[in-house]
N, C-alpha and C positions, 0 to 999 in steps of 0.2 A: 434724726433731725426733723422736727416739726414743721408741715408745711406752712406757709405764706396765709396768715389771716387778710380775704380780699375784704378790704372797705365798704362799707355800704355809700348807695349815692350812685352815682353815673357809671353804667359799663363800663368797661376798659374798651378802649380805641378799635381795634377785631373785632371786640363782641358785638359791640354797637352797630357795626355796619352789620354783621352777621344776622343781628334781630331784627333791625330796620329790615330788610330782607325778607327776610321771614313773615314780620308784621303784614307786610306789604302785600306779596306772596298770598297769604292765608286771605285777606280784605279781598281782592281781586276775587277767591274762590268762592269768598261768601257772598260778595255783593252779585257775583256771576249766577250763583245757585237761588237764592232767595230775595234778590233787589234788595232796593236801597231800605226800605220800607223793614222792612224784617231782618234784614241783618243787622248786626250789634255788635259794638264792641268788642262785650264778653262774651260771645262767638268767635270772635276774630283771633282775641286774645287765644282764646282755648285751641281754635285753630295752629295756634301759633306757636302752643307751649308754653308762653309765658304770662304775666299777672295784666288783669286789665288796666292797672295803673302805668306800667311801662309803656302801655298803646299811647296813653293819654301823653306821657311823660314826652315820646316822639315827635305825635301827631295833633295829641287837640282832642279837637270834639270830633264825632261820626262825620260831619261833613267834611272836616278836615282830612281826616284819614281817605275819605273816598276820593277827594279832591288829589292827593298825592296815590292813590290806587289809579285813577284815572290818568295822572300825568306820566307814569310809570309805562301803562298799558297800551297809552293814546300815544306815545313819544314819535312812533315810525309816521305817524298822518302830522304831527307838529314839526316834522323835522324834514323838510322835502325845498330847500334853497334850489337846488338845479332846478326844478317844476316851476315854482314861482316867482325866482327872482333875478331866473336868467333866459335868455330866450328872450327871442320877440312878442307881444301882445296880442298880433293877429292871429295869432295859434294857441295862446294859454289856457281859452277854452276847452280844447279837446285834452291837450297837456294835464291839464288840472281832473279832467273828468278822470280819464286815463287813469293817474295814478291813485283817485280815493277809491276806484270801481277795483284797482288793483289790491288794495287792499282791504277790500270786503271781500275779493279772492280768494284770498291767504286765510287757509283754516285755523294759523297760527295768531293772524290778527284779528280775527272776524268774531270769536269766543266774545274777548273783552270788548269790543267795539258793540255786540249785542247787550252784553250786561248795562254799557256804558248808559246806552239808548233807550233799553227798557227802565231804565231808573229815573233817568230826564224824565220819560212822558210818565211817571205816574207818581215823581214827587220831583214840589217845588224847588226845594232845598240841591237836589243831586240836579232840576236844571239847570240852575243860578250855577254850579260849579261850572257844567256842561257850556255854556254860555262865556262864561269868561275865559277856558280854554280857548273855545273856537275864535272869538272874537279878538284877542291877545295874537296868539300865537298863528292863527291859520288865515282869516279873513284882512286883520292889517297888513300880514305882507302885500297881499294882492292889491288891498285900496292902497298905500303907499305908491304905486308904479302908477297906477291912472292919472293921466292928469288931468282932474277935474276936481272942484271945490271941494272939500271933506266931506260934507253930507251927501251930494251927489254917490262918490263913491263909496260912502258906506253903505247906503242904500245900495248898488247895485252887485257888491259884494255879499251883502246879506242875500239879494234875492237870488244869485248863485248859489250860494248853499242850500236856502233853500228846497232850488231845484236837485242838488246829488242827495241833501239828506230826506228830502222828503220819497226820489225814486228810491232809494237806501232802503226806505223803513217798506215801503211795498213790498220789495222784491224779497229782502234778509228777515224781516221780522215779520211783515202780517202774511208774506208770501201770497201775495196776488198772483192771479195766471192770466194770462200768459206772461207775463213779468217776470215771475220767480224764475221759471224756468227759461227763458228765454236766452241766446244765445249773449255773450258777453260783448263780443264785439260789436253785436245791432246794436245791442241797448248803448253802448257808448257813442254808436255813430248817428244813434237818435236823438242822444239830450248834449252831446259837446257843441253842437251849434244853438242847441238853447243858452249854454251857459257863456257861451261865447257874445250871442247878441247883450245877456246883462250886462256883461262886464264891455263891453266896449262897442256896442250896437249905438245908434241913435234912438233914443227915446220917442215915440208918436206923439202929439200932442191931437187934443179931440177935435175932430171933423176932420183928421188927416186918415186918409187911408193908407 
């Protein structure tokens, strides 16, 4: 009995999710090892086992594919509703600090979260992704809860991030000292009350001390 001639055209339903997987998987390693910048496709692909037209057939274009590498990788810092969307205000500061410092901890999440960072700052393209994550899924819940006019709190949510992203890139990626090394618990109990005044401090105005 002759086996089952498979059709060309679209995986079968298994396999799809199987290579999506995989694609994914292989992009994370390459964009993690070589930035946005140098990694390719047909790296990815190769990475992956399979033809670089199936990447495309997924994904799209490079930004596209990094863009879903990134949302893949970024998921546990997008997906944190107890942190930000419950609880009181007067405390979201520290809450908020707490859990991103918590997973810049996590050796498991800290890999792609570096690859993520080092790709934003030296190409436009992987920012603009980088940006529309943060701004979608992480900085609107917070401005949603303030009650103060839209621009108000996107401004003061942006300027919360950032404060974590920018001690972030000190500490994990240029590794400044005493910072880098500096105990976890200081450094949260030094910048939750900075991020606490953005988001719901009173604003100075000039000649006010």
């Amino acid at each position: 009995m002759s086996e089952p001639v498979r059709r060309r055209g679209r995986p079968a339903r298994t396999e799809s999710g199987d290579t999506r997987t995989r694609i994914l998987e292989a992009a994370r390693e390459e964009f993690a090892a070589r930035g946005y910048e140098k990694a390719s496709v047909r790296g990815i692909a190769k990475a992956a086992g399979v033809d670089s037209a199936l990447v495309h057939h997924y994904f799209g274009t490079k930004e596209q594919v990094f863009a879903a590498s990134i949302e893949t990788a970024f998921a546990p810092a997008l997906q944190a509703p107890a942190v930000l969307e419950e609880g009181p205000l007067d405390d979201i500061g520290e809450r908020l600090t707490r859990f991103v410092f918590g997973i810049w901890e996590n050796p498991a999440t800290r890999t792609p979260l570096l690859a993520i960072v080092r790709s934003a700052v030296n190409n436009e393209a992987a920012a603009a992704v980088f940006r529309r994550l943060i701004a979608a899924q992480l900085l609107g819940r917070i401005a949603r809860r303030l009650d103060i006019p839209d621009e108000e709190a996107e401004l003061r949510v942006t300027l919360a991030a950032a404060q974590l992203v920018g001690t972030a890139v000190l500490r994990y990626v240029i590794k400044v000292e005493p910072l880098a090394s500096a105990d976890p618990e200081t450094v949260i109990a030094r910048i939750a009350p900075v991020v606490q005044g953005h988001l719901t401090g009173h604003a100075r105005t000039a000649g006010n001390s």
